[in-house]
LUMLUMLUM-661619 format. One record per residue (C-alpha): x, y, z; residue in three letters. Coordinates in Angstrom, 3 decimals. Example, Ala and Ser with C-alpha at 12.3 -4.5 7.8 and 13.67 -1.06 7.14 Angstrom:
BEGIN
+----------+----------+----------+------+
:        X :        Y :        Z : rest :
+----------+----------+----------+------+
:   12.300 :   -4.500 :    7.800 :  ALA :
:   13.670 :   -1.060 :    7.140 :  SER :
+----------+----------+----------+------+
// end
This chain:
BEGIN
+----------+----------+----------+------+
:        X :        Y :        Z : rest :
+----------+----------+----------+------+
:  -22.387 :   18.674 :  -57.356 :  UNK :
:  -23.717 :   19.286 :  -53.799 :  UNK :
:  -21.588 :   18.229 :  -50.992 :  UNK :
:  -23.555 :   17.701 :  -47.558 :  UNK :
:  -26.438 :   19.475 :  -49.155 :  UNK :
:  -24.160 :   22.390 :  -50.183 :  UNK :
:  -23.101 :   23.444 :  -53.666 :  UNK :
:  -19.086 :   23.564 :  -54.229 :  UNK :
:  -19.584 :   27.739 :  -54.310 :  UNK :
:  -21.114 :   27.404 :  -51.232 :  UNK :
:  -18.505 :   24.672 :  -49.559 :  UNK :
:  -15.326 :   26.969 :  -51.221 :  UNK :
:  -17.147 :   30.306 :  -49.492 :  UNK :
:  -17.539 :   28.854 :  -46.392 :  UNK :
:  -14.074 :   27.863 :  -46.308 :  UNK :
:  -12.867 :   31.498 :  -47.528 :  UNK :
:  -14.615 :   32.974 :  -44.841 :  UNK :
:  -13.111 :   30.496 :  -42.047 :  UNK :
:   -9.642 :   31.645 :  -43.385 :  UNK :
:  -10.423 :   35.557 :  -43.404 :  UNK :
:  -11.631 :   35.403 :  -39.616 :  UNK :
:   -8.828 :   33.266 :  -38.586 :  UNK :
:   -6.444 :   35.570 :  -39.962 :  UNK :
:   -8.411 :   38.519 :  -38.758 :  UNK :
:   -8.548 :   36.838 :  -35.093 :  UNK :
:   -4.609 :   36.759 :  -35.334 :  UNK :
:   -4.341 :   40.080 :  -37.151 :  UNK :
:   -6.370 :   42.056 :  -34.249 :  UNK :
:   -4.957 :   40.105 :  -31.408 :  UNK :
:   -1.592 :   41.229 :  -32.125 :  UNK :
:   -2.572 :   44.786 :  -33.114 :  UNK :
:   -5.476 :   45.712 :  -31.599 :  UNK :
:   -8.931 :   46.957 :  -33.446 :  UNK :
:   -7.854 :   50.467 :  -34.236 :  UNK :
:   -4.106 :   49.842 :  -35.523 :  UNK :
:   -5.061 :   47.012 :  -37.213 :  UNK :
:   -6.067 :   47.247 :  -41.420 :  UNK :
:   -7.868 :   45.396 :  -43.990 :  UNK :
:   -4.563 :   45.589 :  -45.588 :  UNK :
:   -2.763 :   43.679 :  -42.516 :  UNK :
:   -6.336 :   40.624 :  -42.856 :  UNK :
:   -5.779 :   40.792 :  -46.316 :  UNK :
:   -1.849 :   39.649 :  -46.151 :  UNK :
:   -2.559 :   37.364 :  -42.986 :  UNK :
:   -4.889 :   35.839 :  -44.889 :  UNK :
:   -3.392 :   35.147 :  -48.116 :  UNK :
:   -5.816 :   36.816 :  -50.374 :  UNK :
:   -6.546 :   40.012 :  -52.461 :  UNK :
:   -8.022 :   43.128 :  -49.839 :  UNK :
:  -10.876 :   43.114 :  -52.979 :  UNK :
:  -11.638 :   39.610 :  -51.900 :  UNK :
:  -12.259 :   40.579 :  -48.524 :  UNK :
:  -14.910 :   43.295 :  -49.160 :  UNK :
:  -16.626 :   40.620 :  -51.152 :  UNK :
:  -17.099 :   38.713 :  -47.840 :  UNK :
:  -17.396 :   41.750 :  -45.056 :  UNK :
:  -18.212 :   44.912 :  -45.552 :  UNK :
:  -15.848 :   46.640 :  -43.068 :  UNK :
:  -13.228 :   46.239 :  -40.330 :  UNK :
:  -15.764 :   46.465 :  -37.871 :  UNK :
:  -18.330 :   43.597 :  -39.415 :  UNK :
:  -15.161 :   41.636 :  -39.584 :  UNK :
:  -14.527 :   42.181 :  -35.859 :  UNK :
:  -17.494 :   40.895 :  -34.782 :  UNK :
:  -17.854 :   37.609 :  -37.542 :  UNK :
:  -14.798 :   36.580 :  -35.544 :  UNK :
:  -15.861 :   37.296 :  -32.158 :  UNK :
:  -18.705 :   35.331 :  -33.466 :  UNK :
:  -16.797 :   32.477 :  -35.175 :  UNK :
:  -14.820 :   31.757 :  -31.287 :  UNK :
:  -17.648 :   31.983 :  -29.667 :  UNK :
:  -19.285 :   29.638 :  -31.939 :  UNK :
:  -16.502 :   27.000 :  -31.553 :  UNK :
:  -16.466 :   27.411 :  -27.998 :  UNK :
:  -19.971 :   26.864 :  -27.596 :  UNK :
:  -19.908 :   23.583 :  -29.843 :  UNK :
:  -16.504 :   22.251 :  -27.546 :  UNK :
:  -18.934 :   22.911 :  -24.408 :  UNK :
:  -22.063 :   20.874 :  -25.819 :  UNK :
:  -19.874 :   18.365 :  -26.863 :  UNK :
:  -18.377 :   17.551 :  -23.263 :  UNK :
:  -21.233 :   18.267 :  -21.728 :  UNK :
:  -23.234 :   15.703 :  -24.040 :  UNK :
:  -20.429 :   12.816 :  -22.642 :  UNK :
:  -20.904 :   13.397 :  -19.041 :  UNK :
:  -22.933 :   11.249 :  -17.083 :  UNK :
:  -24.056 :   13.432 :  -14.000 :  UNK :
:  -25.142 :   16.487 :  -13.525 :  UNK :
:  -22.761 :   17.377 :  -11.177 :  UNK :
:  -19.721 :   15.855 :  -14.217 :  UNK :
:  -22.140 :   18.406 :  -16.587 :  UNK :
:  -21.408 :   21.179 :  -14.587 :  UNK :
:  -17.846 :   20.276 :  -14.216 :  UNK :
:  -17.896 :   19.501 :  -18.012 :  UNK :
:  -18.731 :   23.219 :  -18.962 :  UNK :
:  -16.561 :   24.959 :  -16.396 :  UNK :
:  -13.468 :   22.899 :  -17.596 :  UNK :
:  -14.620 :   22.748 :  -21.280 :  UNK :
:  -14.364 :   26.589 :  -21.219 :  UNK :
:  -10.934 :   27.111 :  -18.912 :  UNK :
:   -9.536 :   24.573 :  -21.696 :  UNK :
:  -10.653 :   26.477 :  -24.289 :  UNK :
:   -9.311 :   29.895 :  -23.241 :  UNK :
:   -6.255 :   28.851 :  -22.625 :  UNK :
:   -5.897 :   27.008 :  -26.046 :  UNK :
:   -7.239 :   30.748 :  -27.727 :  UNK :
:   -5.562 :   33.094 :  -25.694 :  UNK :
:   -5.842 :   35.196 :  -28.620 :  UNK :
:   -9.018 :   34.717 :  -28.936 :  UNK :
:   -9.945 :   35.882 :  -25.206 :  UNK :
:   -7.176 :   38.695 :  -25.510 :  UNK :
:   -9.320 :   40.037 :  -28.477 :  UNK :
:  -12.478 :   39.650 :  -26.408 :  UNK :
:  -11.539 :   41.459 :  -23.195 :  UNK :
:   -9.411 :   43.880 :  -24.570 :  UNK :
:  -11.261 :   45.395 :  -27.551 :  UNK :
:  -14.916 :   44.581 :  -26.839 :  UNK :
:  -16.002 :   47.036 :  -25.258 :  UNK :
:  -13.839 :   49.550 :  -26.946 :  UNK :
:  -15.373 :   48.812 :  -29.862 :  UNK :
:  -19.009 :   47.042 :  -30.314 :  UNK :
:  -20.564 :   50.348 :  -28.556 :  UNK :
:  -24.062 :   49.688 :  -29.612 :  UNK :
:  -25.481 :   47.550 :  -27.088 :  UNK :
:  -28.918 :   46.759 :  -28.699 :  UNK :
:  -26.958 :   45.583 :  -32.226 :  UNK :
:  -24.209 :   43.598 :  -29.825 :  UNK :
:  -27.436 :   41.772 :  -28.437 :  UNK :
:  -28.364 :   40.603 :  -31.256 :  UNK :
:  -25.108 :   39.346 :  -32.936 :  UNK :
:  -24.714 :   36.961 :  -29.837 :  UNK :
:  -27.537 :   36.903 :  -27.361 :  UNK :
:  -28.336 :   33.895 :  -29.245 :  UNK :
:  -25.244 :   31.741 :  -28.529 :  UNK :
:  -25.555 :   33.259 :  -24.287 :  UNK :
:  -29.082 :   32.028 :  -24.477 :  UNK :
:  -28.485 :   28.732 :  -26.373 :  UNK :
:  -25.709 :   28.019 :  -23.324 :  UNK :
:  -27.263 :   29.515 :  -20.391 :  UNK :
:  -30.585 :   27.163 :  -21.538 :  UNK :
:  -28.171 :   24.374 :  -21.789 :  UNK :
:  -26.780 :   24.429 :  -18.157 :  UNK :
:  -30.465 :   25.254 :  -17.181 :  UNK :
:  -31.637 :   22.264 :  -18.723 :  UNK :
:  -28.733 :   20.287 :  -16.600 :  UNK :
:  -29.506 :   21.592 :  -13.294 :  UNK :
:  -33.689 :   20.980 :  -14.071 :  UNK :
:  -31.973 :   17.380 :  -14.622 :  UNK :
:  -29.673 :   17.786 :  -11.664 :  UNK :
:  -33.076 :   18.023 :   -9.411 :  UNK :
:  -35.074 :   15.536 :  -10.718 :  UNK :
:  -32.409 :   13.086 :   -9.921 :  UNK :
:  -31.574 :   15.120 :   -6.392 :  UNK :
:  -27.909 :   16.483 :   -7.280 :  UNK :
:  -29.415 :   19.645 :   -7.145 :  UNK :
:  -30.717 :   21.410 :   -4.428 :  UNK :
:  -34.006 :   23.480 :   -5.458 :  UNK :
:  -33.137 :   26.371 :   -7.360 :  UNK :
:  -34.053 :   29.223 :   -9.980 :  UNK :
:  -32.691 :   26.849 :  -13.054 :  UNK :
:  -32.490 :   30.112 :  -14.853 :  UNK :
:  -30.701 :   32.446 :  -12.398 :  UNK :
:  -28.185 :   29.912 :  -11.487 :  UNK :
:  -27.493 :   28.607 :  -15.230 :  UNK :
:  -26.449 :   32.314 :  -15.633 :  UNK :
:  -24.301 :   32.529 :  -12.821 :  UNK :
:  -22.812 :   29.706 :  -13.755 :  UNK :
:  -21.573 :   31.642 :  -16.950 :  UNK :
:  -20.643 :   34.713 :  -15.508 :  UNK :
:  -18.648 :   33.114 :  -12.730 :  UNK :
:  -16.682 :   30.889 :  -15.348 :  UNK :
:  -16.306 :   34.070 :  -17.344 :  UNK :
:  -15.086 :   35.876 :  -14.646 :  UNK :
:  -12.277 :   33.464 :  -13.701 :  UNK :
:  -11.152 :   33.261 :  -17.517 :  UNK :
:  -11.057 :   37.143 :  -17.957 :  UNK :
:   -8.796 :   36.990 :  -14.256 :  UNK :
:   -6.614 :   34.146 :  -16.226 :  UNK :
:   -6.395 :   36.503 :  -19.240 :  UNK :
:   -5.413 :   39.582 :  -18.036 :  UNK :
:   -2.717 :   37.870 :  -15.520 :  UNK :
:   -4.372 :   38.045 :  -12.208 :  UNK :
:   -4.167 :   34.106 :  -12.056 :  UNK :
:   -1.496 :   32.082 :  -13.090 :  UNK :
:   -2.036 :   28.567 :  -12.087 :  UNK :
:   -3.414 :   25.844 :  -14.988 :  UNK :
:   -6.328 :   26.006 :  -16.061 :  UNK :
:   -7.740 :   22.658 :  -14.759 :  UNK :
:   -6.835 :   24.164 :  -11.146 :  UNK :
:   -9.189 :   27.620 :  -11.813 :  UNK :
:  -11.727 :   25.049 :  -13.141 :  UNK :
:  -11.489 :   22.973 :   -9.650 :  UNK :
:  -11.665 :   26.093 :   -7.944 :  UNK :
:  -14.535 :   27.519 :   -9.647 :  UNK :
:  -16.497 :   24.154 :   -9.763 :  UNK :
:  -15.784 :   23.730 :   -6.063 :  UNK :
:  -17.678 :   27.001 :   -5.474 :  UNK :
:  -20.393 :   26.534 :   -7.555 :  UNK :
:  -21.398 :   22.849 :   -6.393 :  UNK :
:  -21.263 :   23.909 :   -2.918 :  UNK :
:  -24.007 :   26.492 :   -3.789 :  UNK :
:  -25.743 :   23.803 :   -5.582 :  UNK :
:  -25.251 :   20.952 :   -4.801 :  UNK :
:  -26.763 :   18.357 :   -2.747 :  UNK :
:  -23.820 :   16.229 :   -2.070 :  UNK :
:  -21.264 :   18.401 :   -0.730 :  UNK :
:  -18.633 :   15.290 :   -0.254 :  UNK :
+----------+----------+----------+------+
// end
């Protein structure tokens, strides 16, 4: 019987699949892309390395399903607290913290990411297109905020665009530095200090 609009093949596959990327999350956190097997995923996991293959078709398409899968919950934490704020200015605050939260919650996750990306995904035109779409569904997101933002005069006039992006990479940046041990303070005090950056670029009210 469908559940949600889903068949129970569908519902139990979905739910296999969550439970192979965690494990493979773990599994290449810990050991990195090359050391790492489909043997090690397949123990981690709890399953049969057959099963696997039935899923993914390789190490690498496993690599990259959970890349995707983080980025995918990270994006849905960000809309979320973004969606409760009031203010443009708490929006902006919102994402900054909703990320810095989020990293520090998946260090894994973010180890994985700095550490084996580029080592690995080498072809940048197929890399676009297994996650340009989340970048672009976020950076439109804080673009959309900021267009708000200066409607309502938060926002000083702006490139919408240009700034929802450097919004992004400026967060980004002060994760990777949190990551990789350049910054060891909490996270809500990087997300203060990045926030306090950004708004005075931005912002109208500088109080």
């Amino acid at each position: 019987m469908p559940l949600l609009g889903k068949t129970k093949k569908e519902v139990v596959s979905q739910f296999r699949c969550a439970e192979i990327l965690e494990a493979a999350r773990d599994v290449f956190a810990s050991k990195g892309f090359e050391n790492a097997t489909v043997d090690d995923i397949a123990e981690q996991a709890g399953v049969a390395k057959g099963t696997l293959y039935l899923y993914y078709r390789s190490k690498r398409e496993m690599f990259v399903a959970a890349l995707r899968q983080g980025f995918e919950e990270l994006a849905a934490e960000s809309e979320h607290r973004i969606a409760r704020a009031a203010t443009a200015r708490d929006k902006v605050r919102a994402f900054v913290e909703a990320r810095m939260d989020f990293s520090d919650r998946n260090r894994h996750f973010y180890r994985l990411y700095y550490t084996e990306y580029s080592n690995v995904l080498t072809s940048p035109v197929r890399v676009g297109k297994e996650f340009q779409d989340l970048y672009e569904a976020q950076a439109t997101l804080l673009e959309r905020t900021l267009l708000q933002g200066m409607q309502s005069g938060e926002v000083r006039e702006l490139n919408p665009g240009a700034a929802a992006r450097l919004i992004y990479d400026m967060t980004r940046g002060a994760i990777a530095q949190r990551i990789l041990g350049w910054s060891r303070r909490p996270a809500r005090e990087d997300a203060d200090f990045v926030f306090d950056i950004l708004w005075r670029g931005i912002g109208c009210d500088q109080n």
